[in-house]
N, C-alpha and C positions, 0 to 999 in steps of 0.2 A: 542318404547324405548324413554324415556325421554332424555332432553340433557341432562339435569343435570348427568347422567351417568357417562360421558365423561371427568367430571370433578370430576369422586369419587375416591377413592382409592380402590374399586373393577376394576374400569377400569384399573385406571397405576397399580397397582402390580401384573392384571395379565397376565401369562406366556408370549403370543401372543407378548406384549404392552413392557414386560421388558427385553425378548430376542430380538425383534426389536431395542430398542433403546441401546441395552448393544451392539449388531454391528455395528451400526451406530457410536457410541461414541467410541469403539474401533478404526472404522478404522478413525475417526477425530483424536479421539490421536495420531494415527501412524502417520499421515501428519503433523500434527501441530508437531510434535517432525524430520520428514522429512525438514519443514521450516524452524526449526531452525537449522538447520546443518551447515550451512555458519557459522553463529553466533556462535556455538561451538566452530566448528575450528579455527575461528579467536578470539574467547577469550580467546583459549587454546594456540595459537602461539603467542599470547601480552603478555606473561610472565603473565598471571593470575594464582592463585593459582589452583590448581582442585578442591579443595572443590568450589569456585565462579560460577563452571559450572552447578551444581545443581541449579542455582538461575536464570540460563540464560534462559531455558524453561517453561515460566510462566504460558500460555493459556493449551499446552497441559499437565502441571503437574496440572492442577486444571479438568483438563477433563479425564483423568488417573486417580484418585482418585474417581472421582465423576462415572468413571466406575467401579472400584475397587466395589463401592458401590451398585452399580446396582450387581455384583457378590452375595453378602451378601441377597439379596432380593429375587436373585433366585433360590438358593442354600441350604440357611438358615434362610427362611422367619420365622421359629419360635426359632430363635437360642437366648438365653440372650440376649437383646440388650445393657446390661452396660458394655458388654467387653472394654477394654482400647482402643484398637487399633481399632477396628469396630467403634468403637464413635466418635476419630481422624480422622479414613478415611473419613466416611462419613461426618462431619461437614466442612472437609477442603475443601473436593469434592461440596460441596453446597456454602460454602462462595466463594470461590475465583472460580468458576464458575461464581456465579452472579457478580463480582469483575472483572473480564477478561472478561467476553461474554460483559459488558457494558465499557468498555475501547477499548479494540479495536476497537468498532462503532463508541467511540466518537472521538476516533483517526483519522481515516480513514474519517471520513467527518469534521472533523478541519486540518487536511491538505486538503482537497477537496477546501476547504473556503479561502484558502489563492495559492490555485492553483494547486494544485496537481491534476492532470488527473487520475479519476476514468475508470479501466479495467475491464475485467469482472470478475478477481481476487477479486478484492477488494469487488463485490459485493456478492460472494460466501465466504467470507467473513462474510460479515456484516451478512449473514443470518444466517451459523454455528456459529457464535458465540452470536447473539439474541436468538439462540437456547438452545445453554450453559449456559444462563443467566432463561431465560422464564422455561424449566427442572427445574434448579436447584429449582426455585423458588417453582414448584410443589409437587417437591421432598420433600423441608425440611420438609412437614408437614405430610409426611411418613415413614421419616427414623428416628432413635432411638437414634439419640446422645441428649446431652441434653446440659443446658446454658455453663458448666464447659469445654467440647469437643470444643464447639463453639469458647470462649476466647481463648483456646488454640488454635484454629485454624486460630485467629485474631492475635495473639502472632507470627506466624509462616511468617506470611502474612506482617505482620509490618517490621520483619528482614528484608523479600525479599524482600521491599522496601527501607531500610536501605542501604541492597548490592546493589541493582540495583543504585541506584543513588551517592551513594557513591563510588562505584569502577566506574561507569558509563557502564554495561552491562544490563542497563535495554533494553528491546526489540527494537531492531534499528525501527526508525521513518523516515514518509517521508521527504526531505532533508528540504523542505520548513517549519519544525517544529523544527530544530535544535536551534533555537532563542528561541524558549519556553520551553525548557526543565526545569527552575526552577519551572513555572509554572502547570509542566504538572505533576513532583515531587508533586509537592501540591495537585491538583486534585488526583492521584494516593494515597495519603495518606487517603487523604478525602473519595475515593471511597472505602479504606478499611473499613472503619470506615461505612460509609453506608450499604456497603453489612454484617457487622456482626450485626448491629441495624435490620436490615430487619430480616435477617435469626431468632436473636433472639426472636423478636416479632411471627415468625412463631412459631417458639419453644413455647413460652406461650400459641399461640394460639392453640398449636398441644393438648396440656396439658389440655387445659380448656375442649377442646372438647371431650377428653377420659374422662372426669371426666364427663361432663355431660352425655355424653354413660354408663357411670359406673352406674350414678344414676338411667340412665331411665332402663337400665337390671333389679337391686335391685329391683324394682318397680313396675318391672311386675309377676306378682301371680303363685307362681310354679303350 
């Protein structure tokens, strides 16, 4: 068996590969929404609005989607792919995966840098969510949203940057980061904007290479 394999899309979409990781990523969602539960409560008992709470959960609402998505895959691998909502799900599930799986890392070791004592929290961690990031990255070039789902899902991701720093309930930081918070507002912007440039580029490049599979099909002599 070739490695190349490993890296095709007979390998990830099938059953073995997509029911493995759609458990996995469930039960990361169920924790990453269990760690935020402090942060809930206390943004719910600061007189925050309740709509605000929806914005509080950032890691595991882009890991919940991007399961969400894994669902569509295995359920209804040949289902229309230009449904509205299937296209949102999974483009939101892929941007702000790769968007949160690389903020938290770079979180977690820029407080490291400035002194904050790494546990073995944080390095379980840094690997479930390189994981969130490296998936989604796999993913975009098999699932069916396309550039329009995408922006939309960059639109969505812009707000929750909006709230988080503007009400100030973006994800609590280590204390030793509390000084960089405009800073971090900025990077966080920026890294939206990266993770929809990436994802988009997969998108074309998803598109070229069905086309060029279309032509070589055509091409060959019934």
């Amino acid at each position: 068996m070739q490695m190349s394999y490993f890296w095709s899309r007979t390998f990830w979409t099938s059953r073995p590969v997509l029911w493995t990781l759609f458990i996995v990523n469930l039960l990361g969602t169920a924790y990453g929404y269990e760690w935020y539960w402090n942060q809930l409560v206390y943004t719910s008992r600061s007189g925050h609005p309740l709509w605000q709470l929806v914005f509080v959960p950032d890691s595991p609402t882009a890991s919940l989607f991007f399961t969400l998505s894994l669902l569509y895959l295995i359920f209804r691998p040949a289902a229309p792919p230009r449904t509205v909502v299937r296209a949102f799900v999974e483009a939101l599930g892929a941007v702000a995966s790769i968007k949160y799986g690389i903020w938290a890392v770079v979180m977690i070791f820029a407080g490291a840098a400035q002194g904050d004592i790494l546990e073995w929290q944080h390095w379980m961690l840094v690997v479930s969510h390189l994981s969130m990031a490296v998936e989604a990255v796999i993913f975009a070039s098999f699932l069916s949203f396309g550039r329009v789902a995408a922006l939309a899902a960059a639109c969505w991701l812009f707000i929750n940057d909006a709230v988080d720093y503007s009400y100030g309930i973006y994800p609590w930081l280590p204390d030793v980061l509390d000084d960089n918070v405009p800073a971090i507002c900025v990077f966080t912007v920026g890294l939206t904007v990266f993770s929809l440039l990436l994802v988009y580029l997969l998108v074309i490049f998803r598109r070229i290479r069905q086309k060029e599979e279309s032509g070589l099909i055509q091409e060959v002599p019934s």
